[in-house]
C-alpha positions as CSV (number, residue, x, y, z in Angstrom):
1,X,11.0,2.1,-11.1
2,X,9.0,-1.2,-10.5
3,X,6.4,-1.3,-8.4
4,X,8.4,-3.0,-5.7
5,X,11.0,-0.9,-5.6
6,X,7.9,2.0,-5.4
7,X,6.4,0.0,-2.4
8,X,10.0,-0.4,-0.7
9,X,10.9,3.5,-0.9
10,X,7.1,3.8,0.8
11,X,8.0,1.5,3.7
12,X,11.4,3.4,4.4
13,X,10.0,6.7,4.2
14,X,7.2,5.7,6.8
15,X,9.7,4.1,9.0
16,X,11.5,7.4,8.5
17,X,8.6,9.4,9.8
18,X,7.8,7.0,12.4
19,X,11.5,7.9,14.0
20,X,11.6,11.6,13.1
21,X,14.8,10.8,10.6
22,X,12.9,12.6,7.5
23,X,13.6,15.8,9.5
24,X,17.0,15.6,7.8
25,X,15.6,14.9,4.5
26,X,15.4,18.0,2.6
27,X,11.4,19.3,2.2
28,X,12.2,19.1,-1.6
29,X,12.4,15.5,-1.7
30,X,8.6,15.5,-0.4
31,X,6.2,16.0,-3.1
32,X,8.0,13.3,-5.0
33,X,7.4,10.5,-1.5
34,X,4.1,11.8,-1.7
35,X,3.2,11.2,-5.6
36,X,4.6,7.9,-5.1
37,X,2.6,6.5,-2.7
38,X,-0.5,8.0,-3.9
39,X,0.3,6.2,-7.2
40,X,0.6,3.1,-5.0
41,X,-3.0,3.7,-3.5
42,X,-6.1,1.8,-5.6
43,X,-8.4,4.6,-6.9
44,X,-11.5,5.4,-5.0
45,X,-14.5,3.2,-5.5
46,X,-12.1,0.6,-7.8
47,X,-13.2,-2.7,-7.2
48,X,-10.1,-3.5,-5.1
49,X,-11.0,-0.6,-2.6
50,X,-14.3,-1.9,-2.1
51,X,-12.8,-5.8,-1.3
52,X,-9.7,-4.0,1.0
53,X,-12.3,-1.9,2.6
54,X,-15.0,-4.6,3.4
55,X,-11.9,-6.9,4.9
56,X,-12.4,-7.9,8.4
57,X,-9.2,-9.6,9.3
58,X,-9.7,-10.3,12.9
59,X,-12.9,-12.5,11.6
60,X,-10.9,-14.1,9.0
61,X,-10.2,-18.1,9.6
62,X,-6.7,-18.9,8.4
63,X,-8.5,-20.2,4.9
64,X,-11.0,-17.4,4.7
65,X,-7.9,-15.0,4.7
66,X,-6.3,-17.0,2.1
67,X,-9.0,-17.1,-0.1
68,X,-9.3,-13.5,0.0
69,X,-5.6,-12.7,-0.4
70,X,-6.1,-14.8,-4.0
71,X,-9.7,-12.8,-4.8
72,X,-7.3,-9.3,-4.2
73,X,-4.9,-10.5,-6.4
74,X,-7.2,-11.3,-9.3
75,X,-9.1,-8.1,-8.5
76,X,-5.4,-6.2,-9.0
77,X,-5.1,-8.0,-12.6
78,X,-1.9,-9.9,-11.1
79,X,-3.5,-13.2,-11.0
């Protein structure tokens, strides 16, 4: 499944969550929602946690936020 697809499923299931709808979603289905976004998460100390961590967007100019958009792409090997 690509990572997309991985990122979509992740966004429904929070939505889900968010309006109580996963109650009807068997508690078997679980520990596989959960390994998927923890496989979507950047490891711990990786470089792209640090930059996502240090990000202030609220002091960001409209440039500034762009510019660090491209720096978290190239730190995620997908620039």
């Amino acid at each position: 499944m690509g990572e997309r697809k991985l990122r979509e499923l992740v966004a429904l299931t929070q939505t889900l969550q968010k309006s109580e709808l996963l109650a009807h979603i068997p508690r078997a289905v679980e520990p596989y929602l959960t390994h998927i976004s923890e496989r979507l998460q950047p490891p711990a100390g990786s470089a792209l946690d640090t930059a996502v961590t240090a990000l202030n967007p609220d002091n960001l100019s409209p440039r500034e936020a762009l510019e660090a958009l491209y720096q978290l792409k190239a730190l995620a090997g997908k620039g």
